[in-house]
DSSP file (Angstrom, degrees, kcal/mol; ACC not computed):
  #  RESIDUE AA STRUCTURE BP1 BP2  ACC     N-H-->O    O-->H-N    N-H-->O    O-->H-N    TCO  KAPPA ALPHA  PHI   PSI    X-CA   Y-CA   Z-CA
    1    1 A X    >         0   0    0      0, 0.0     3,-1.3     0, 0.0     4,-0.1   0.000 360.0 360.0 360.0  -3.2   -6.7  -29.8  -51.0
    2    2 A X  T 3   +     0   0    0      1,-0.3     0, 0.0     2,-0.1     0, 0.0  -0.344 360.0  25.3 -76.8 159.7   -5.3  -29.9  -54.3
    3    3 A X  T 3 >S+     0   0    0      1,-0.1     5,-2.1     4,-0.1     6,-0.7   0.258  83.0 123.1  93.0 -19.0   -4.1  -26.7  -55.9
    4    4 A X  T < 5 +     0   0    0     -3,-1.3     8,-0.2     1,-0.3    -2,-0.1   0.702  66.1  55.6 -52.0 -25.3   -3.4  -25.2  -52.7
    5    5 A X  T   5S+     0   0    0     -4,-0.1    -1,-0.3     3,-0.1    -3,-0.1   0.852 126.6   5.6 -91.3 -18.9   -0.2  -24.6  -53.2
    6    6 A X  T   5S+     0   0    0      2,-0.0     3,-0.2     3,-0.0    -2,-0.1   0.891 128.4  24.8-126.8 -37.9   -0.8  -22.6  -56.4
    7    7 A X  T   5S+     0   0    0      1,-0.2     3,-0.2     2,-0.1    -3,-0.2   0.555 127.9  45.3 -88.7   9.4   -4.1  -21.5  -58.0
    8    8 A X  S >><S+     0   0    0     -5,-2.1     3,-2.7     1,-0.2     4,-1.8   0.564  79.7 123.6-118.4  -0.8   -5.9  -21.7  -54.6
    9    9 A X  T 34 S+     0   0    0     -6,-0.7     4,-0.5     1,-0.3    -1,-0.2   0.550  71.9  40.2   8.1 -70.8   -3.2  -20.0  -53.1
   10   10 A X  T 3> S+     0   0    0      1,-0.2     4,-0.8     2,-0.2    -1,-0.3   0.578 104.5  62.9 -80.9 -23.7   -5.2  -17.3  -51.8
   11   11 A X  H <> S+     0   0    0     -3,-2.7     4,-1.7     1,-0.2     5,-0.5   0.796 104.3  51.8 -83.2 -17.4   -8.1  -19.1  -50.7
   12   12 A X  H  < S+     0   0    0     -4,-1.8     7,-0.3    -8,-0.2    -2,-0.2   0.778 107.2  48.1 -84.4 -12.0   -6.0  -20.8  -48.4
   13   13 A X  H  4 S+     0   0    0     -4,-0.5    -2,-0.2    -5,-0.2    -1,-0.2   0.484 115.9  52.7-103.8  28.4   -4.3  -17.7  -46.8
   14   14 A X  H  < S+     0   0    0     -4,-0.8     3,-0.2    -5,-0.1    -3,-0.2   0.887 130.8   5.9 -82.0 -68.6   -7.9  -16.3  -46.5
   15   15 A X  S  < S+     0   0    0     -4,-1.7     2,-0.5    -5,-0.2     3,-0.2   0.741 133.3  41.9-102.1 -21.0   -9.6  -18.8  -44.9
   16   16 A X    >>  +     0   0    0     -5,-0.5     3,-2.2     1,-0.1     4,-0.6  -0.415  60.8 151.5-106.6  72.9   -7.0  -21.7  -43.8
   17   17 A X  T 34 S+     0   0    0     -2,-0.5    -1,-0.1     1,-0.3    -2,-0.1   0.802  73.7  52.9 -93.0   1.3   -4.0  -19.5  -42.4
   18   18 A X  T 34 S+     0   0    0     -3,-0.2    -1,-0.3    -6,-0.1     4,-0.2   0.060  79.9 102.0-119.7  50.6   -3.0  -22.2  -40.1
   19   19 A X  T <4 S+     0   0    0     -3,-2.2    -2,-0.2    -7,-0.3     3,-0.1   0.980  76.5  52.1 -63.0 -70.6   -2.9  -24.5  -42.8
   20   20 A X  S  < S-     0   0    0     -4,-0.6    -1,-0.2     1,-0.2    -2,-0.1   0.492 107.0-112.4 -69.7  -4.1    0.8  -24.3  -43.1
   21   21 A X        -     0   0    0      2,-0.0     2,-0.3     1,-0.0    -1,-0.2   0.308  21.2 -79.6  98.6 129.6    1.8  -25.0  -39.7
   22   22 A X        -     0   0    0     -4,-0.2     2,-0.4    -3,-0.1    -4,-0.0  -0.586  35.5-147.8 -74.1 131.4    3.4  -23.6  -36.7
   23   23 A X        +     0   0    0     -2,-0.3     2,-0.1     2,-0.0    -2,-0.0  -0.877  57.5  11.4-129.5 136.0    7.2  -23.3  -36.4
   24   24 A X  S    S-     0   0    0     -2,-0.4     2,-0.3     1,-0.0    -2,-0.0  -0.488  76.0-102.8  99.0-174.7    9.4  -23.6  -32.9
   25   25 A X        -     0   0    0     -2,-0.1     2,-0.2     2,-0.0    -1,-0.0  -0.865  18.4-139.4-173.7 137.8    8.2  -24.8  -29.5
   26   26 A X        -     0   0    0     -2,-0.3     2,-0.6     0, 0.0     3,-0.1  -0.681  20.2-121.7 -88.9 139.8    7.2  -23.3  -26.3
   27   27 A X        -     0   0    0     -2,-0.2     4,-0.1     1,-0.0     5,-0.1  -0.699  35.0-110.1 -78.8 124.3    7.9  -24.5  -23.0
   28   28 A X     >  -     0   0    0     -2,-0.6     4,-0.9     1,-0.1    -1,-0.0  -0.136  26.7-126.3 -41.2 164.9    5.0  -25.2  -21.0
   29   29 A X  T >4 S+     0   0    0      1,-0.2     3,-0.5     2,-0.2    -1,-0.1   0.967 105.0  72.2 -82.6 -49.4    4.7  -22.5  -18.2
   30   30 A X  T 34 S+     0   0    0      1,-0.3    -1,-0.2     3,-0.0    -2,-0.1   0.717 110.5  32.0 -31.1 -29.1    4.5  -24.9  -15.4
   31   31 A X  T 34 S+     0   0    0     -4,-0.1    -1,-0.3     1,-0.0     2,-0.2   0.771  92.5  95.7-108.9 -21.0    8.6  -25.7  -16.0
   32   32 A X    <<  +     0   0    0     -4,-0.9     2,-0.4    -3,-0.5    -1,-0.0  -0.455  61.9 179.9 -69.5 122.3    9.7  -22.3  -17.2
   33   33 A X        -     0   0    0     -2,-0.2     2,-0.3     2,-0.0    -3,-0.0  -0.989  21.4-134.9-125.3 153.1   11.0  -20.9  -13.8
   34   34 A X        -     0   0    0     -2,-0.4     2,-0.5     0, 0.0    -2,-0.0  -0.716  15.7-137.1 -90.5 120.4   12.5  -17.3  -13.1
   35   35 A X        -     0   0    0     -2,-0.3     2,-0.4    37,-0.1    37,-0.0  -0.804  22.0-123.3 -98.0 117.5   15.3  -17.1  -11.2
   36   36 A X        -     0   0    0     -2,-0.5    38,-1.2    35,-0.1    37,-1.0  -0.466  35.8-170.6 -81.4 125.8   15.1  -14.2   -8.6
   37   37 A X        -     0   0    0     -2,-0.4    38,-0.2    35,-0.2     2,-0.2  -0.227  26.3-176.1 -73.3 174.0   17.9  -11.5   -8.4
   38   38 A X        -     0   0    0     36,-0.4    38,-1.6    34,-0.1    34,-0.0  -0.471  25.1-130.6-121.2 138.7   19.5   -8.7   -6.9
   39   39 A X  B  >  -a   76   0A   0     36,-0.2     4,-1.4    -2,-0.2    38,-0.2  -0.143  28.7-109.2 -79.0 158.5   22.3   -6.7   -8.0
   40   40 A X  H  > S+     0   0    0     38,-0.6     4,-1.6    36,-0.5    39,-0.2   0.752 114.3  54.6 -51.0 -43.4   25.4   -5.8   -5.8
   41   41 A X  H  > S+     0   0    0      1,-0.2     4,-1.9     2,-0.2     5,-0.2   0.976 109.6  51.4 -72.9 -44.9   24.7   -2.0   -5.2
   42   42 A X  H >> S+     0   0    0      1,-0.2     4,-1.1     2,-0.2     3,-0.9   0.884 107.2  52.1 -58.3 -39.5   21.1   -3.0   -3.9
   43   43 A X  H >< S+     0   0    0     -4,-1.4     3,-2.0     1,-0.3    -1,-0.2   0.894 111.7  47.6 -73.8 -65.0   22.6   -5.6   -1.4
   44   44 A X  H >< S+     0   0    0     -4,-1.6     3,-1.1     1,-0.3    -1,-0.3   0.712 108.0  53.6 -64.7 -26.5   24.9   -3.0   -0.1
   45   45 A X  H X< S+     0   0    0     -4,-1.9     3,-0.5    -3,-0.9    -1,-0.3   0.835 108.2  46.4 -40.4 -40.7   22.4   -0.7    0.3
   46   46 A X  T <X S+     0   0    0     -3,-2.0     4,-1.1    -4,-1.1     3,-0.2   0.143  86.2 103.2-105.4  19.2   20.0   -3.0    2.4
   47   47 A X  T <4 S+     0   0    0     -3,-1.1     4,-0.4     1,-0.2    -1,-0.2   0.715  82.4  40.7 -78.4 -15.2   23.2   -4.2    4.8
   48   48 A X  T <4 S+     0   0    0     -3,-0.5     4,-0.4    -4,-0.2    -1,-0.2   0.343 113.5  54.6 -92.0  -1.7   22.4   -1.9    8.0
   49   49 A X  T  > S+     0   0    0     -3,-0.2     4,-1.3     2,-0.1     3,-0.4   0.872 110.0  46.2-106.5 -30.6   18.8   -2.6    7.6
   50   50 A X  H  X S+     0   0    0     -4,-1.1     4,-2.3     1,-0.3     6,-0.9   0.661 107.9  57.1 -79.2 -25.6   19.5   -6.6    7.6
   51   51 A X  H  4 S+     0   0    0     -4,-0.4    -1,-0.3     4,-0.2    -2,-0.1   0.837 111.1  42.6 -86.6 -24.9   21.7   -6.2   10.4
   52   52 A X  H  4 S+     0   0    0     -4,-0.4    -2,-0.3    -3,-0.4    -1,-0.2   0.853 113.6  51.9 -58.0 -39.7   18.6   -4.5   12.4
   53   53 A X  H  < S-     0   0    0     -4,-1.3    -2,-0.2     1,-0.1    -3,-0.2   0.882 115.2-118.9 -77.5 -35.2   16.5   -6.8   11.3
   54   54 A X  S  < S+     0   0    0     -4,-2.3    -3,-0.1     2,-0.2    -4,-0.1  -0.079  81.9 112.0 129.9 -44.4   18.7   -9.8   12.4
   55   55 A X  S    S+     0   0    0     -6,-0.1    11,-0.4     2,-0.0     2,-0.3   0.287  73.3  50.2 -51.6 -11.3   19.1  -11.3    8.7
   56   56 A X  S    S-     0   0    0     -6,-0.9     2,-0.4     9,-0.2    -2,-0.2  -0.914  70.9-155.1-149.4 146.9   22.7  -10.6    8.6
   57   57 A X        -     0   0    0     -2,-0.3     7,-2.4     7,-0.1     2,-0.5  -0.929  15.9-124.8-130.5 152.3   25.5  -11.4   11.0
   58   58 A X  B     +B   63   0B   0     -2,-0.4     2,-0.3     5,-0.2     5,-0.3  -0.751  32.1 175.4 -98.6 127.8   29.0   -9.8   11.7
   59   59 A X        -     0   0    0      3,-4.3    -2,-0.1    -2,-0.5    -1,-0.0  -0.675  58.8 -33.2-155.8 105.4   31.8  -12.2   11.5
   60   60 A X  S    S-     0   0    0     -2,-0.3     3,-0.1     1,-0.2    -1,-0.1   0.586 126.4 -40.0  75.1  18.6   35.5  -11.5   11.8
   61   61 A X  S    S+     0   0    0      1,-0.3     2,-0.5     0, 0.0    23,-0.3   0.431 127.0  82.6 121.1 -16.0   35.2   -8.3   10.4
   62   62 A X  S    S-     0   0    0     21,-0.1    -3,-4.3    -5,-0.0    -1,-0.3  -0.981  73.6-115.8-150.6 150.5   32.9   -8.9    7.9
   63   63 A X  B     -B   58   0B   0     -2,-0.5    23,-2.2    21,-0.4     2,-0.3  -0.638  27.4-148.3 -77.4 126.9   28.8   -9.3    7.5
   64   64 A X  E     +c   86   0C   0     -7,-2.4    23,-0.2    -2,-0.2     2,-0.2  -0.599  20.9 172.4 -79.9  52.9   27.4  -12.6    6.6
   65   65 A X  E     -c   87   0C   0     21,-0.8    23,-1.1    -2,-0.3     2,-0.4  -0.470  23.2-155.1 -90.5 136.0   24.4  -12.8    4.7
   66   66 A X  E     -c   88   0C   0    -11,-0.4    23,-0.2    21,-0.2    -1,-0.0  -0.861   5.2-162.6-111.5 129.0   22.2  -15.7    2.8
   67   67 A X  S >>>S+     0   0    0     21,-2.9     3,-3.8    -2,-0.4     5,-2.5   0.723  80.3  75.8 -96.6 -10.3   20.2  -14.5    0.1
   68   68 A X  T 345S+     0   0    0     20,-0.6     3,-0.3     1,-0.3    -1,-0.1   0.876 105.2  43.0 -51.8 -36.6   17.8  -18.0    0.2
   69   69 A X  T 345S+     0   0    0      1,-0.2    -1,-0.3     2,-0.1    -2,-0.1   0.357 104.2  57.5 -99.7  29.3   16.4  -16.4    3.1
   70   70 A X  T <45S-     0   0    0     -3,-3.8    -2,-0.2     2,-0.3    -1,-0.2   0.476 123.6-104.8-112.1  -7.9   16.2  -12.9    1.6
   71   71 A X  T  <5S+     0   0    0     -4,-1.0     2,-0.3    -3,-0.3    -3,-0.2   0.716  85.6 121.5  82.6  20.9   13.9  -14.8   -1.3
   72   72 A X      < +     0   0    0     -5,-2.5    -2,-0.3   -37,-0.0    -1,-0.3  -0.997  42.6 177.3-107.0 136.1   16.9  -14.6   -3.7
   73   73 A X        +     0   0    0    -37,-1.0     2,-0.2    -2,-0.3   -36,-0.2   0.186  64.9  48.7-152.2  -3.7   18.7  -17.1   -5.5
   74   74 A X        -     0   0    0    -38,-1.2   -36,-0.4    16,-0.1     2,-0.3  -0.905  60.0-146.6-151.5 134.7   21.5  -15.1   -7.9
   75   75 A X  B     -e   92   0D   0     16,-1.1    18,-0.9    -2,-0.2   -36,-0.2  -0.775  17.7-160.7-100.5 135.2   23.6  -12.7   -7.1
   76   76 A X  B     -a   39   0A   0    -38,-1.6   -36,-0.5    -2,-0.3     2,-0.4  -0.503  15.0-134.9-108.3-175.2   24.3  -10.0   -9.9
   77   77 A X        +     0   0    0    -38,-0.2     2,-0.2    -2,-0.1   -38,-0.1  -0.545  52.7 126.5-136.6  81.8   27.3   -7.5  -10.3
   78   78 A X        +     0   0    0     -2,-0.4   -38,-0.6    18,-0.1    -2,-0.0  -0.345  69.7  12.3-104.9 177.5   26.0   -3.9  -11.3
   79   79 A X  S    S-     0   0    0     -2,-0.2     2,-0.6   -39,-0.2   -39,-0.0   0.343  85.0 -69.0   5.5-127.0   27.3   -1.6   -8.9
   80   80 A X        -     0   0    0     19,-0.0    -1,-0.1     0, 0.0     2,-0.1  -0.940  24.8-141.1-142.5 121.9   29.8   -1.2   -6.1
   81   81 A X        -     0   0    0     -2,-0.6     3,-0.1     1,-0.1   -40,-0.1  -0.521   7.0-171.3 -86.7 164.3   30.4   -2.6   -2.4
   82   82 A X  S    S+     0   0    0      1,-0.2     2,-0.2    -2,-0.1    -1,-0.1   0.613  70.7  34.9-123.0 -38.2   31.7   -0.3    0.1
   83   83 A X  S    S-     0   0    0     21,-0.0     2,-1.0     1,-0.0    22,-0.2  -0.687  94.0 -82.7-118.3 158.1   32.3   -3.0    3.1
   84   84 A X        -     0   0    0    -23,-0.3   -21,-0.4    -2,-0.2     2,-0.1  -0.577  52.1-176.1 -22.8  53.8   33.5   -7.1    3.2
   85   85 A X        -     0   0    0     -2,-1.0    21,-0.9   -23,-0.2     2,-0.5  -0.461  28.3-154.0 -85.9 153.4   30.7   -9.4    2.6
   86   86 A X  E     -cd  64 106C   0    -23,-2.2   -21,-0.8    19,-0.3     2,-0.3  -0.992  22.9-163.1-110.6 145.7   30.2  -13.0    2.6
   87   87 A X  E     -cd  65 107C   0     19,-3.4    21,-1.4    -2,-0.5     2,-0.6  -0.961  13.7-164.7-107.8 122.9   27.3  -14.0    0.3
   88   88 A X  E     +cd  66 108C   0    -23,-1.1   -21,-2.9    -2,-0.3   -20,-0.6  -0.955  33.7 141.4 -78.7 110.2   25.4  -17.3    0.3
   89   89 A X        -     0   0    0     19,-1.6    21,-0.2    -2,-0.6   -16,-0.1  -0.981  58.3-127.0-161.7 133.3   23.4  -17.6   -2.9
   90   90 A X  S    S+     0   0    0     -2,-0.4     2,-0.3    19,-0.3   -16,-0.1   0.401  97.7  31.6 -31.6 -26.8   22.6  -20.6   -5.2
   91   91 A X        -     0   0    0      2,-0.0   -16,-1.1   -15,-0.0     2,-0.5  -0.957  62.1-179.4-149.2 152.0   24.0  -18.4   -8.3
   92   92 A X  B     -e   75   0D   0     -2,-0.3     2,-0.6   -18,-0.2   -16,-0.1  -0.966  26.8-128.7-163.7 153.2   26.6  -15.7   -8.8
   93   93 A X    >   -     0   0    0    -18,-0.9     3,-2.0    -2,-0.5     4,-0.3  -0.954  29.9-116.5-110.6 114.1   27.6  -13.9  -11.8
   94   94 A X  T >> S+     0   0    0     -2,-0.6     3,-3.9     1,-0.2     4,-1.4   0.715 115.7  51.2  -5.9 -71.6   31.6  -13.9  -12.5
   95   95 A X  H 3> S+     0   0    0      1,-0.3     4,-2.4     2,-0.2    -1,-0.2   0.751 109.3  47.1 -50.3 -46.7   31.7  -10.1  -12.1
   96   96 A X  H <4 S+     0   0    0     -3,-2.0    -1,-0.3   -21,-0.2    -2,-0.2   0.339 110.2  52.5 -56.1 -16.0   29.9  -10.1   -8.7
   97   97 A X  H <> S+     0   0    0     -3,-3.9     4,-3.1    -4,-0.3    -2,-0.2   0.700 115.1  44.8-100.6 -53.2   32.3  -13.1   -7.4
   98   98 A X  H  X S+     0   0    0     -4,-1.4     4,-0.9     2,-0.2    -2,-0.2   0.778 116.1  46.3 -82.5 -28.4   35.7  -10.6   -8.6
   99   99 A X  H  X S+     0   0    0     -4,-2.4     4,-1.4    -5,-0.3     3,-0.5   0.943 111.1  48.1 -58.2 -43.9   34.0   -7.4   -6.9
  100  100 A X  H >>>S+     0   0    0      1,-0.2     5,-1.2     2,-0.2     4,-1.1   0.984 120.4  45.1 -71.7 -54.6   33.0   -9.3   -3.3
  101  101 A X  H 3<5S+     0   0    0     -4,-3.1    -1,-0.2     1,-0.3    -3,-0.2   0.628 104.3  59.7 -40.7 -49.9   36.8  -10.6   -3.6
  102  102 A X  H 3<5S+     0   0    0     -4,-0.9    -1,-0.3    -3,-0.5    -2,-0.2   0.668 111.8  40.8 -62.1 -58.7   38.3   -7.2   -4.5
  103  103 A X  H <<5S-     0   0    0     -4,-1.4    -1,-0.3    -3,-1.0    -2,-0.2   0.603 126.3 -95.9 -91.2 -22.9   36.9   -5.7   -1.2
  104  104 A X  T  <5S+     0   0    0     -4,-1.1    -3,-0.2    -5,-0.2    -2,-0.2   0.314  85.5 125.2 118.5 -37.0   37.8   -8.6    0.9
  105  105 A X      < -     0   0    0     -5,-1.2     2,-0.3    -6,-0.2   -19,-0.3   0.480  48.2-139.2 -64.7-159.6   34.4  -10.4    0.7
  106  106 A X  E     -d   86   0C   0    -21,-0.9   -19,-3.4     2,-0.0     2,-1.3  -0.876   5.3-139.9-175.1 138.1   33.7  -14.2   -0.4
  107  107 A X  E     -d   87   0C   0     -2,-0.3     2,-0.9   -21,-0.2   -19,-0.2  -0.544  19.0-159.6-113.5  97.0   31.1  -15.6   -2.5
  108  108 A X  E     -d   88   0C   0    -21,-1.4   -19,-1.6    -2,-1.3    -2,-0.0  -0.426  13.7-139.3 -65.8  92.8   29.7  -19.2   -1.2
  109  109 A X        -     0   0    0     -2,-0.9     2,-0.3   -21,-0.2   -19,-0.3  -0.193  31.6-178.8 -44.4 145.7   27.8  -21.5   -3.6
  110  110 A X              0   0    0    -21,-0.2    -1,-0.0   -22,-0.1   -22,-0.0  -0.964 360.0 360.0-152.9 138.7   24.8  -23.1   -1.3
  111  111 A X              0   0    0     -2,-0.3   -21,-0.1   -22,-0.0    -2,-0.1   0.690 360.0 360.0  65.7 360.0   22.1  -25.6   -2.4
C-alpha cells in the first residue's frame, strides 16, 4: 500500500476506487417513512363527494372531516377554501392552520 498516495496514484483510482472511502450515511429504508399529504384546494374539492360517501359530517354549520381515515396524515396549504371546515390530521402546515381559520374553519391536532 505504500506509495498510494503519490507515485501509485493512479493505479489506485484505476483499480481500487473505493479505496478512499465513502462519505455521509444513509438511513436504512425500513425507518425512512413518507408522510402522506394533501393540499387544501384538493380537500375542498373532494368535500361533496365525502359527504356522499359518508366520510364527512355537517356540524353547526360547518363539515367535519378526519384525514386518518382519508389515508392522510398532513394537511398542506396550496390553494383556497370556499366553505368552514374542521380538519383532523396528525400534521398541519402554519399556512393551512391561518387559511381554515380565515374562513371560519379549525384545524385539530389528532394522534
Amino acid at each position: 500500500m505504500a506509495g498510494l498516495k503519490n507515485h501509485k496514484k493512479f493505479y489506485m483510482i484505476k483499480y481500487m476506487p473505493d479505496h478512499l472511502g465513502k462519505r455521509g450515511f444513509e438511513r436504512p429504508k425500513a425507518v425512512v417513512r413518507e408522510i402522506k399529504t394533501i393540499n387544501l384546494k384538493d380537500l375542498d374539492s373532494m368535500v361533496d363527494e365525502l359527504l356522499k360517501e359518508g366520510k364527512a359530517k355537517k356540524e353547526k354549520g360547518k363539515i367535519r372531516i378526519n384525514l386518518l381515515d382519508l389515508g392522510y396524515e398532513k394537511l398542506l396549504g396550496k390553494g383556497r377554501i370556499t366553505r368552514p371546515l374542521i380538519v383532523e390530521a396528525k400534521y398541519f402546515y402554519e399556512k393551512a392552520i391561518k387559511k381554515l381559520e380565515e374562513v371560519g374553519g379549525e384545524a385539530i391536532k389528532v394522534g
